[in-house]
DRENNUVEX-779128 format. One record per residue (C-alpha): residue in three letters; x, y, z. Coordinates in steps of 0.1 Angstrom, whole numbers, padded with zeros to 4 digits, always signed. Layout:
N
alaXYZ/...
//
This chain:
640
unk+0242-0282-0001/unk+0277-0281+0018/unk+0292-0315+0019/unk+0315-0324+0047/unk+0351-0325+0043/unk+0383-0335+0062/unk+0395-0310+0085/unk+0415-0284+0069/unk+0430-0252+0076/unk+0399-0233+0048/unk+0369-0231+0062/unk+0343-0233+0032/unk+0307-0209+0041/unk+0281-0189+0023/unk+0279-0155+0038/unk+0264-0148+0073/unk+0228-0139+0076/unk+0225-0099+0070/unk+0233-0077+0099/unk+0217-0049+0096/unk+0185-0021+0100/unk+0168-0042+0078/unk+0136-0061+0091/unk+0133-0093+0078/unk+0112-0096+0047/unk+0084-0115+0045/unk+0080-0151+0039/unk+0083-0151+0001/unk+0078-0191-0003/unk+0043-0188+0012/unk+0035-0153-0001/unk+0039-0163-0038/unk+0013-0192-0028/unk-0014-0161-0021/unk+0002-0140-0050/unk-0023-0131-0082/unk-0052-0151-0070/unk-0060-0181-0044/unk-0047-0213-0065/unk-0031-0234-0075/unk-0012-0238-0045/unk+0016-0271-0043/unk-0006-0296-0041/unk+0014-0323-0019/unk+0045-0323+0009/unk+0057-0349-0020/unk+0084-0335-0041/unk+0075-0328-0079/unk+0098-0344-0103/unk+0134-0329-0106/unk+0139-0338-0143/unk+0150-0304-0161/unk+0125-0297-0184/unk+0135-0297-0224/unk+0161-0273-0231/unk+0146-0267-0263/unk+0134-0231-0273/unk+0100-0224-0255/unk+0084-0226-0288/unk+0091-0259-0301/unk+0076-0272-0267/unk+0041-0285-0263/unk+0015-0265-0248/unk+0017-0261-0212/unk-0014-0283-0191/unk-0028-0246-0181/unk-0025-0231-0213/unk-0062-0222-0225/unk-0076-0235-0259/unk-0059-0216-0286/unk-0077-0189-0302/unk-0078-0186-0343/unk-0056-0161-0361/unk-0067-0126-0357/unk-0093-0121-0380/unk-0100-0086-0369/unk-0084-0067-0339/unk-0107-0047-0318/unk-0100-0011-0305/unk-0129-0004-0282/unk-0150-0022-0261/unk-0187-0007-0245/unk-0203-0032-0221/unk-0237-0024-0208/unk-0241-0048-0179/unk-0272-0050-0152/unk-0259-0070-0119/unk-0285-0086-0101/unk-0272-0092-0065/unk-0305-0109-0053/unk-0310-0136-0083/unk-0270-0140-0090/unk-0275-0131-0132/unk-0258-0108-0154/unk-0277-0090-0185/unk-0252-0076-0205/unk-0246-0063-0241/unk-0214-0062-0257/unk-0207-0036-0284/unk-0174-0031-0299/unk-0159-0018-0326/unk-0127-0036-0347/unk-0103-0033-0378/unk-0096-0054-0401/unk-0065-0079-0400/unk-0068-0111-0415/unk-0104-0106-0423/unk-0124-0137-0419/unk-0146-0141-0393/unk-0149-0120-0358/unk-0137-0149-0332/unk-0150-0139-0298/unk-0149-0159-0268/unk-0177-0169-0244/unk-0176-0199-0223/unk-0203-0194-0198/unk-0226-0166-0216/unk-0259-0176-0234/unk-0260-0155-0265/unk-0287-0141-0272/unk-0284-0116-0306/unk-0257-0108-0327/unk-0256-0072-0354/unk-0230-0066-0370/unk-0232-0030-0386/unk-0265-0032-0374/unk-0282-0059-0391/unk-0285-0091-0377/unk-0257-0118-0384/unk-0246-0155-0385/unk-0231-0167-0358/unk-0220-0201-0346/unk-0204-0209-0315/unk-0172-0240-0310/unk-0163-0245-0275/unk-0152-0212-0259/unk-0147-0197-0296/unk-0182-0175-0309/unk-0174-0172-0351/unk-0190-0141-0365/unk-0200-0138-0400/unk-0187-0106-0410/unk-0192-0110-0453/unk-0197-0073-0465/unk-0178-0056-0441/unk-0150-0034-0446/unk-0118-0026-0431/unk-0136-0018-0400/unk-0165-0028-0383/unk-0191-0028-0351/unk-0209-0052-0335/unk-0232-0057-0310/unk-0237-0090-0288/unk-0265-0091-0264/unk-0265-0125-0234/unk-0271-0136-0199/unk-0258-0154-0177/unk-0275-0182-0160/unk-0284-0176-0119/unk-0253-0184-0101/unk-0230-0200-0131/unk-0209-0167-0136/unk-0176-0185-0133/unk-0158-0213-0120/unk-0122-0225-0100/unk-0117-0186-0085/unk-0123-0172-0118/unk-0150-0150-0132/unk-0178-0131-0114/unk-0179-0141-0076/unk-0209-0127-0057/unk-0192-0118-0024/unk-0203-0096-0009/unk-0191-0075-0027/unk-0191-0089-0059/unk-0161-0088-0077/unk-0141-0102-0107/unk-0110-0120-0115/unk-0098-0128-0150/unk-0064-0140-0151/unk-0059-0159-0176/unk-0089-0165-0188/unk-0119-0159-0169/unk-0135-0130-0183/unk-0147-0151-0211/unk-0166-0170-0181/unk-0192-0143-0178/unk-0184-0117-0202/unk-0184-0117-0243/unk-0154-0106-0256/unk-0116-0110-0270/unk-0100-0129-0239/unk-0065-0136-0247/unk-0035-0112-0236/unk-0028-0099-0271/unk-0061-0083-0275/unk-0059-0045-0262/unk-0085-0023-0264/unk-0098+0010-0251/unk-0131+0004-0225/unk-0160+0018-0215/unk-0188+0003-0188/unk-0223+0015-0180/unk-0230-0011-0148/unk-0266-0010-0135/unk-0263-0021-0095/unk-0291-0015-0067/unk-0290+0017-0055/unk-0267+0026-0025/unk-0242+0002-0038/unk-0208+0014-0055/unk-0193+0006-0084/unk-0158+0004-0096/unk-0143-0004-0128/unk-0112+0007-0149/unk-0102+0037-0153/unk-0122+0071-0144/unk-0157+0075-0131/unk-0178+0091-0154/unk-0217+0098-0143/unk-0238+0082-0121/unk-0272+0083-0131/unk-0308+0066-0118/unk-0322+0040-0137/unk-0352+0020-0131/unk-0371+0022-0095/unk-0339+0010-0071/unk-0310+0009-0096/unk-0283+0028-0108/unk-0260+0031-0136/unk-0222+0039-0129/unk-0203+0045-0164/unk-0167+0045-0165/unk-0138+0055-0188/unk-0106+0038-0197/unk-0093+0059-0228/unk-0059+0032-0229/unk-0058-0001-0242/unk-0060-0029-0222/unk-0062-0066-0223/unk-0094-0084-0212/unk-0077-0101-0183/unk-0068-0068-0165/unk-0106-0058-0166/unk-0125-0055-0132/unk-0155-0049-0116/unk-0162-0045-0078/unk-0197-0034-0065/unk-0213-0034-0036/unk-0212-0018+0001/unk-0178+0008-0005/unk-0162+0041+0010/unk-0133+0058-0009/unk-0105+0074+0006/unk-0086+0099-0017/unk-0050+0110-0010/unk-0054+0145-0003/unk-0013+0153-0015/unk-0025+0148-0047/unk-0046+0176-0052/unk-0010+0200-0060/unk-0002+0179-0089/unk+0024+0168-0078/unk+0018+0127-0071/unk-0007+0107-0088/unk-0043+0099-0077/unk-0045+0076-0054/unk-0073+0058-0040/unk-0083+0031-0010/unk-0118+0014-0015/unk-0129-0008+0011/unk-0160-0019+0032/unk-0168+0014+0054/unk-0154-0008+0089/unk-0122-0017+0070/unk-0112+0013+0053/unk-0091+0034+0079/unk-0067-0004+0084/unk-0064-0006+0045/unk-0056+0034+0042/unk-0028+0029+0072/unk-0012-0004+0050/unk-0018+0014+0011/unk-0013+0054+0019/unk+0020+0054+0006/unk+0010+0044-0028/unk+0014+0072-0042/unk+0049+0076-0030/unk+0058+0040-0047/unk+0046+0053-0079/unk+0064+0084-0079/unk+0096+0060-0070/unk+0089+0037-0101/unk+0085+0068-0122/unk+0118+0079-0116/unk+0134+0046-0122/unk+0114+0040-0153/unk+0089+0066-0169/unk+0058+0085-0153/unk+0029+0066-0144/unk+0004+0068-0181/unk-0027+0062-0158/unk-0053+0086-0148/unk-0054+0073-0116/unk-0049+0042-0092/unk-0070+0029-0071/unk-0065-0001-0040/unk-0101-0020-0038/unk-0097-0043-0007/unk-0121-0073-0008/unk-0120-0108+0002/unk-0093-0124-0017/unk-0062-0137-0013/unk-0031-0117-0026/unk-0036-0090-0054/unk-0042-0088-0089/unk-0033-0056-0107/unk-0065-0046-0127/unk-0055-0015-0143/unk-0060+0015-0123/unk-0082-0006-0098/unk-0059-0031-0083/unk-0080-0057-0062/unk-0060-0062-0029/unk-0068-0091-0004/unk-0084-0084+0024/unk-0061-0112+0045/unk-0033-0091+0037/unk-0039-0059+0053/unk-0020-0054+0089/unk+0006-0081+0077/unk+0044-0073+0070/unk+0035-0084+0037/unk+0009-0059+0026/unk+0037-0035+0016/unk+0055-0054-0007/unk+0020-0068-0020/unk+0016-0033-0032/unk+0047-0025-0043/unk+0043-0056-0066/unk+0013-0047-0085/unk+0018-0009-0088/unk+0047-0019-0108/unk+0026-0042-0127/unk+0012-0009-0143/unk+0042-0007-0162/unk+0053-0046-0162/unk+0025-0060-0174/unk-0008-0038-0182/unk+0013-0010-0201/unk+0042-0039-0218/unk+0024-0073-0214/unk+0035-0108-0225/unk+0023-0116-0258/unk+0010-0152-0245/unk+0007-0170-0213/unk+0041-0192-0223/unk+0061-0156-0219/unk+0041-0150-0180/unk+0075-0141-0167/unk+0082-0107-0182/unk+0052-0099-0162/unk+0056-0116-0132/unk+0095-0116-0128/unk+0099-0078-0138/unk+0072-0073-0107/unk+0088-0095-0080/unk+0124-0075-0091/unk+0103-0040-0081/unk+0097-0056-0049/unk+0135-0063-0044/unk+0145-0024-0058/unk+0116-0010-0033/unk+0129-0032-0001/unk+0164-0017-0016/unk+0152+0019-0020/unk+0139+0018+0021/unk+0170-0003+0035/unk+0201-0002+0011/unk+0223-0026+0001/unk+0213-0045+0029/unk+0179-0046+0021/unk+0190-0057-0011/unk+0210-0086-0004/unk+0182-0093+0025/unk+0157-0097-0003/unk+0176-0111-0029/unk+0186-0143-0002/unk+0145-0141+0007/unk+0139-0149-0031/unk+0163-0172-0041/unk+0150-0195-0008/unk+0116-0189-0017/unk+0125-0202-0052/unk+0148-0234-0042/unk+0116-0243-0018/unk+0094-0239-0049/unk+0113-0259-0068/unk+0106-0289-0050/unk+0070-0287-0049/unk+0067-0271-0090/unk+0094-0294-0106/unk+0125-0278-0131/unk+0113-0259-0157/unk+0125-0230-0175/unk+0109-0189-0173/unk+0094-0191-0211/unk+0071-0218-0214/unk+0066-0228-0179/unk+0049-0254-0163/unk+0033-0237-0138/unk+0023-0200-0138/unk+0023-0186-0102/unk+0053-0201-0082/unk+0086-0192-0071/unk+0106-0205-0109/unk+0079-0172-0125/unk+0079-0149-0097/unk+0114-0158-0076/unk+0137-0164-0101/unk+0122-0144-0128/unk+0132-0117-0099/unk+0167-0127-0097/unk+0173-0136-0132/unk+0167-0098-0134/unk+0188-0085-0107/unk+0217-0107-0117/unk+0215-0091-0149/unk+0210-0054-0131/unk+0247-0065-0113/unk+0258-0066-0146/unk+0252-0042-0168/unk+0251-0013-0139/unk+0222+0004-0121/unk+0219+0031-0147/unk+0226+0011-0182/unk+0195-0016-0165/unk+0172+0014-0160/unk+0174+0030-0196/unk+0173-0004-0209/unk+0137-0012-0191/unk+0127+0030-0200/unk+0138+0017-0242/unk+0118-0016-0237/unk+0087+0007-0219/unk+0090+0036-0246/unk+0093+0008-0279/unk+0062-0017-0265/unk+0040+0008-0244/unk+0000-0003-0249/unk+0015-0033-0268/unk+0027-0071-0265/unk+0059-0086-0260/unk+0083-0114-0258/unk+0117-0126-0241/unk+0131-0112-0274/unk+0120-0080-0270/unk+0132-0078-0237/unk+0165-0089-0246/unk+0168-0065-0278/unk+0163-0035-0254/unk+0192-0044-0233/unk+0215-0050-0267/unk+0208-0019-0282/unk+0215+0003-0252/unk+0241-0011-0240/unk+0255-0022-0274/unk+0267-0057-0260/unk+0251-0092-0270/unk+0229-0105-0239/unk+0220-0139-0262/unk+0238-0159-0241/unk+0223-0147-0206/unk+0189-0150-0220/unk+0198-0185-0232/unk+0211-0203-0198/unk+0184-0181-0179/unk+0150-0179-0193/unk+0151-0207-0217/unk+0173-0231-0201/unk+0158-0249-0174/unk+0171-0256-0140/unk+0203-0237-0125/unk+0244-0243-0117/unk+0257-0263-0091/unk+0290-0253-0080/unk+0319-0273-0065/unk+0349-0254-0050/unk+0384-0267-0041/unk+0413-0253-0023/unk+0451-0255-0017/unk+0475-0235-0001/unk+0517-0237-0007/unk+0541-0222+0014/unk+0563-0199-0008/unk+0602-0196-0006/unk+0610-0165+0013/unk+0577-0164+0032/unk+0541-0159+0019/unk+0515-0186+0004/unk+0499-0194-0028/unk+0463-0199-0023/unk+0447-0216-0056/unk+0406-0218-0054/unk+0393-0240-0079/unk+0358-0234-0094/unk+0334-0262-0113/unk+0299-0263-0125/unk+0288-0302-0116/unk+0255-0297-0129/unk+0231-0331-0138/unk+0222-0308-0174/unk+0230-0275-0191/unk+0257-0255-0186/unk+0261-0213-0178/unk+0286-0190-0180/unk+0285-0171-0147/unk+0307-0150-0122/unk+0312-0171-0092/unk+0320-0142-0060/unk+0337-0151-0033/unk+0354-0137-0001/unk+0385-0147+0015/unk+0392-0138+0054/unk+0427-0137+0058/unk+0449-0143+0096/unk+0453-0110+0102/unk+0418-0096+0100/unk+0418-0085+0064/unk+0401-0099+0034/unk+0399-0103-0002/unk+0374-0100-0026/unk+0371-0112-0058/unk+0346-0131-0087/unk+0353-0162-0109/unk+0340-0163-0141/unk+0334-0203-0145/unk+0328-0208-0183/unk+0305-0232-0199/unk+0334-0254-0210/unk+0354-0264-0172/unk+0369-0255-0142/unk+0382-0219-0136/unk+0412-0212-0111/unk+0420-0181-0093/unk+0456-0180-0079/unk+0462-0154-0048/unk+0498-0146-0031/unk+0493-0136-0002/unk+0513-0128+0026/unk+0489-0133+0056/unk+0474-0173+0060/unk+0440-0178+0049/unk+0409-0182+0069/unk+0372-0184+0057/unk+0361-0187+0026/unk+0328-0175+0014/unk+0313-0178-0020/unk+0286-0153-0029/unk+0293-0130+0002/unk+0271-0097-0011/unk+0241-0122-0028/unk+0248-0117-0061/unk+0245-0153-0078/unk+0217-0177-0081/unk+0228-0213-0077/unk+0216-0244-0064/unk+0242-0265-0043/unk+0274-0259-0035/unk+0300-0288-0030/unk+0332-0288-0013/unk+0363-0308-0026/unk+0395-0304-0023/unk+0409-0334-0041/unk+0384-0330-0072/unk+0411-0306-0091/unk+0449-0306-0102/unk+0471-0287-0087/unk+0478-0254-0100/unk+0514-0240-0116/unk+0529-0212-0093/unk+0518-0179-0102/unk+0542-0157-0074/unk+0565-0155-0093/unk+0587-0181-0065/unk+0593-0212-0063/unk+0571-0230-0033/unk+0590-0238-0004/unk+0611-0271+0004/unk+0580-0293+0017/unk+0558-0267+0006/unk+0537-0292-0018/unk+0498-0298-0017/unk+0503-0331+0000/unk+0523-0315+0031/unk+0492-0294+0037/unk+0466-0318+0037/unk+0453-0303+0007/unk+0464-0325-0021/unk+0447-0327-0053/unk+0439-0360-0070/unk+0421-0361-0106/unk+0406-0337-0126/unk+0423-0303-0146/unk+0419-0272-0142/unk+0420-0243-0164/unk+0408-0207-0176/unk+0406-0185-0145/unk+0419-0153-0129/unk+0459-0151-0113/unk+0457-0124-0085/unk+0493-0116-0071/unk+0484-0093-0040/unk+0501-0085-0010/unk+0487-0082+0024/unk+0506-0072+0056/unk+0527-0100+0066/unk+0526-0119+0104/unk+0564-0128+0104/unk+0581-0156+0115/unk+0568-0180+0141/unk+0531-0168+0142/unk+0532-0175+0104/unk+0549-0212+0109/unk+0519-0212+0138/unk+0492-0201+0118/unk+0499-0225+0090/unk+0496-0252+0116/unk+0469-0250+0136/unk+0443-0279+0133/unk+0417-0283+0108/unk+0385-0259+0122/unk+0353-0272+0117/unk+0331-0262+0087/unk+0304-0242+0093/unk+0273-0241+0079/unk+0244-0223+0068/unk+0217-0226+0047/unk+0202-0203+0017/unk+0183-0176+0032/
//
C-alpha cells in the first residue's frame, strides 16, 4: 500500500497500467478458483490468518491438512499396469481387474491402494495370495517371489459409490474421471501416489455406440458381449496414477488435418457432437502451442494430444487426453486454460513433483507457460501485462489462503502455488537471461524425464548451467513464506554551481524474513527525460542510490517494467539519514535536506549504488522555478 505523505516536490507511483496492443488478460484471481478441478474454492469473504507460516525447511513441517495418508516404503515399484474394466452406465458399477507387473525394491509386501473398491481375488504369479487390507493401504503377500513379479487383482465397485468430493468416477453424461491427488484409488486398484510411474494399458467394455478415451493411442475396438464394446488403449510412457483418465460416452473427434505432413504433433478436440465445432474454434491452435513449447524446451515425447471437453470446471492435464471444462469454451480464458496444461506435458506428467508438499514445480512452472505464451502473442507488453495480472491474482489470494510458503503449502490450488510459483519463476528468468533460463529447464527436462523431483532438483539445474549458486533465491522464495515490503525515501540538494543530488533510500520493513532482491525504479526528470536504474536491497538494511543530475526530479516509479514481486510499498521521507555528497561538490549554501522539505530524521543508511549522470540542464531561473513549485499530489494506483 502507498501511504500518504506531506507534499513534496517527488511524486512516489508504481507504473501506469500497460498501454499497449495487448488485451487484457483474464481474471487470474477467479480463474485459479476453476483451475485443476472445481474445489476447494476460498471458503469465506473473511480473511485467512496473515501469520507467515514456519520458515523452517518444508520437511521438518507437519503434514499439510490435504496431504493423503502416507503410503509405506516402496516395497516393490511397478512398471506396467493392464486394467480390464466393464462400465455399466445404466446400474452406475465398475468390474474391473487389475493386472500389473513390478520389480523388486525393498521387497516386503506389494502396498496397493483401494479406498472404495471391494476386492474380490488376489494371484500373485498366478496362484492365489494373502492379502489384508488397512485403511486405503491393500498389503500383498509376496513370500517366494523374486526380483520381479505379477499380479492380478479382480473388484467392483458398489452402484453409484465410485468416488467422492469431485474426485473419482463421475457418471455424467459422459462419464469421466478425475484423480488429482488421490482419487484414482476411489474406484480403481492400484499405486496412487505421484512417485509411482508406470507404462498403461486399458481394455474398457462400454455400451455400444459410446466412445471411449483413455491415455495415450487407440488401439482396436472390438465387440464384446450382445450391446458392448471393448476399446483398448496404449500408453508405452510411464505415468503416475493421478494423470490417468477415462472419458466415455456420446463423442465426435476432430483431428487437426496440418498434422498429417509431420510437421506438428497430433492434435485432437473430443466433445459432445453439438459442442465440438465451439471447442475446435477455442483449442485448434494446440498444436501450434506445442510446437512453441518445443522450441523453448524440448519436442513434445507424446504420441499425441488430445482436448476432451466435458462438464467440468477448468482443466486437468491427463497425459495425452487433457479433460477441458466445458464452462470454459467461448471465454477469454479458454486460451490460456490450454496453454496451461499443454505445458503440463512437460511440467508435470514428463518431470513431476516427487510428493504433494513439492505441487509447485508443477503448478508454478505451468502458470509461468501461460505468462511466456501471453508474451510470445503480445511482447514485452504482454509480458508485463500478465506478470501485473499474476501478482494481483496472488496478493487477492493471499487474503483468503493465509501466508505460506511454495514447498509444503497449505493449500494446493490457489494463487501462493499457481501465481507466485509463476512469478517466482519469471523473476528468476529476469535474472539469469532468457536463454541461460531455457537450457536450465531443457537440463532439468533431459536429467528427470519419466521421473520424480524436488525444489532441489530444480535448483541444481540452474547451478550447473549457469555455474552460479541459486541457494539463496530458492531460500527467500520457495521455502520462505510470505514476501518483502518495501519502504522508499527521498531527498534532493541543490549543488554548488547548478545541478541536484537526488538520494533514494530503499528498506525492506517486513513483519518476518528477509530477501535479497533488486528493487527497479524509474525516475521522470523536468525536462522530459528519465532514468532508469535497480537497487539491490540486501538482507541486512537499507540500500541508497545517489544520482547528480542536472534536470529537477519528477515522478518516481518503483518497478516500472513489472519485474519484482512485493507486497506493500511505504513512502517516507524522514525514515532515513541523510546521505554524504556523491557529485563530487559541495551542496549549495541552504542547499540542506531541511531547506527542501525533505529532511531526514532517524534511521542509517548504507550499501547501495552512486550514479553520477548528467542530463541536459534547464538553466537559470526555470531551474530556481522548478525547484520551487509546490508539493504535487501523490498519485495512486493499485497492483494490477
Amino acid at each position: 500500500m502507498l501511504a500518504p505523505m506531506p507534499p513534496v516536490l517527488l511524486l512516489l507511483a508504481l507504473p501506469s497500467p500497460v498501454q499497449a496492443d495487448a488485451p487484457a488478460p483474464p481474471d487470474l484471481f477467479a480463474l485459479r478458483s476453476r483451475m485443476e478441478r472445481s474445489g476447494p474454492q476460498p471458503a469465506s469473504s473473511q480473511p485467512a490468518s496473515s501469520q507467515p507460516a514456519s520458515s523452517q525447511p518444508a520437511s521438518s513441517q507437519p503434514a499439510p491438512p490435504w496431504a493423503p495418508p502416507p503410503g509405506a516404503a516402496r516395497g516393490w515399484d511397478v512398471t506396467h499396469y493392464d486394467l480390464a474394466l466393464q462400465v455399466d452406465p445404466t446400474s452406475r458399477t465398475v468390474q474391473g481387474q487389475t493386472a500389473l507387473t513390478a520389480t523388486v525394491g525393498a521387497g516386503g509386501d506389494l502396498v496397493l491402494n483401494a479406498d472404495g473398491p471391494i476386492i474380490d481375488q488376489v494371484q500373485v504369479d498366478g496362484v492365489d495370495a494373502t492379502w489384508s487390507q488397512d485403511g486405503s493401504q491393500v498389503h500383498i503377500d509376496t513370500t517366494g517371489a523374486g526380483s520381479s513379479l505379477s499380479a492380478t487383482v479382480v473388484f467392483h465397485d458398489r452402484a453409484g459409490s465410485t468416488g467422492r468430493g469431485g474426485l473419482g468416477l463421475d457418471w455424467g453424461p459422459p462419464v469421466a474421471s478425475m484423480h488429482e491427488p488421490s482419487g484414482a484409488r476411489l474406484w480403481l486398484v492400484l499405486v496412487d501416489e505421484p512417485d509411482d510411474k508406470a507404462s498403461w494399458t486399458f481394455h474398457t467394455t462400454v455400451p455400444e455406440g459410446w466412445q471411449v478415451v483413455h491415455n495415450g493411442v487407440l488401439v482396436s475396438t472390438e465387440a464384446a458381449d450382445p450391446g458392448w464394446t471393448t476399446w483398448t488403449y496404449e500408453l508405452e510412457q510411464p505415468i503416475s496414477s493421478y494423470l490417468v483418465v477415462l472419458d466415455a460416452g456420446d463423442l465426435a473427434t476432430w483431428t487437426d488435418p496440418r498434422a498429417k505432413d509431420g510437421s506438428l504433433v497430433e492434435s485432437e478436440v473430443v466433445a459432445a457432437p453439438d459442442r465440438l465445432d465451439a471447442a475446435v474454434a477455442d483449442l485448434g491452435n494446440t498444436a501450434d502451442i506445442i510446437d512453441q513449447y518445443g522450441q523453448w524446451w524440448a519436442p513434445y515425447v507424446w504420441p499425441l494430444y488430445r482436448n476432451v471437453v466435458f462438464p467440468f470446471s477448468g482443466g486437468m492435464e491427463h497425459t495425452t487426453a487433457t479433460s477441458f471444462g466445458q464452462d470454459m469454451i467461448g471465454t477469454s480464458s479458454a486460451e490460456i486454460v490450454n496453454a496451461h496444461e499443454i505445458s503440463h506435458h512437460w511440467w508435470g506428467d514428463l518431470v513431476t513433483c516427487a510428493d504433494w508438499d513439492e505441487i509447485w514445480l508443477n503448478e508454478g512452472l505451468a502458470s509461468h507457460a501461460e505468462l511466456r505464451w501471453y508474451e510470445a502473442q503480445y511482447g514485452e507488453d504482454g509480458r508485463q501485462a500478465y506478470f501485473e495480472a499474476q501478482r494481483d491474482s496472488y496478493l487477492r489470494w493471499k487474503a483468503y489462503e493465509g501466508v505460506f510458503s511454495l514447498v509444503a503449502p497449505n493449500f494446493m490450488w490457489g494463487g501462493t502455488v499457481y501465481d507466485k510459483g509463476s512469478l517466482v519463476m519469471e523473476m528468476l528468468r529476469l535474472q539469469v537471461g532468457a536463454d541461460a533460463f531455457d537450457a536450465s529447464l531443457r537440463r532439468y527436462e533431459d536429467e528427470h524425464a519419466f521421473d520424480v523431483v524436488t525444489t532441489g532438483d530444480l535448483q541444481a539445474a540452474f547451478e550447473e548451467t549457469t555455474g552460479q549458486d541459486w541457494g539463496w533465491y530458492f531460500d527467500q522464495w520457495a521455502y520462505q513464506a510470505d514476501d518483502p515490503s518495501l519502504q522508499v525515501g527521498m531527498e534532493q540538494r541543490a549543488l554548488a554551481g547548478g545541478g541536484v543530488q537526488v538520494d533514494l533510500h530503499l528498506a525492506q520493513v517486513n513483519e518476518a524474513g528477509s530477501w535479497r532482491i533488486p528493487v527497479p525504479w524509474r525516475l521522470r526528470l523536468a525536462d522530459g527525460s528519465s532514468q532508469e536504474g535497480e537497487t539491490w536491497i540486501e538482507q541486512d538494511g537499507p540500500a541508497l542510490t545517489s544520482l547528480c543530475l542536472d534536470a529537477a526530479p519528477g515522478e518516481l516509479e518503483i518497478d516500472p517494467h513489472a519485474h519484482l514481486l512485493f507486497d506493500g510499498l511505504d513512502r517516507d521521507d524522514t525514515a532515513f539519514a541523510s546521505a554524504p555528497a556523491a557529485c563530487g561538490r559541495a551542496f549549495a549554501e541552504g542547499g540542506s535536506a531541511g531547506d527542501t522539505g525533505l529532511g531526514a530524521a532517524g534511521g542509517t543508511w548504507s550499501g547501495g549504488q552512486t550514479s553520477c549522470s548528467v542530463t541536459p540542464r534547464p538553466r537559470g531561473l526555470l531551474l530556481a522555478l522548478l525547484l520551487a513549485l509546490p508539493g504535487l499530489l501523490l498519485r495512486r494506483r493499485s497492483r494490477g
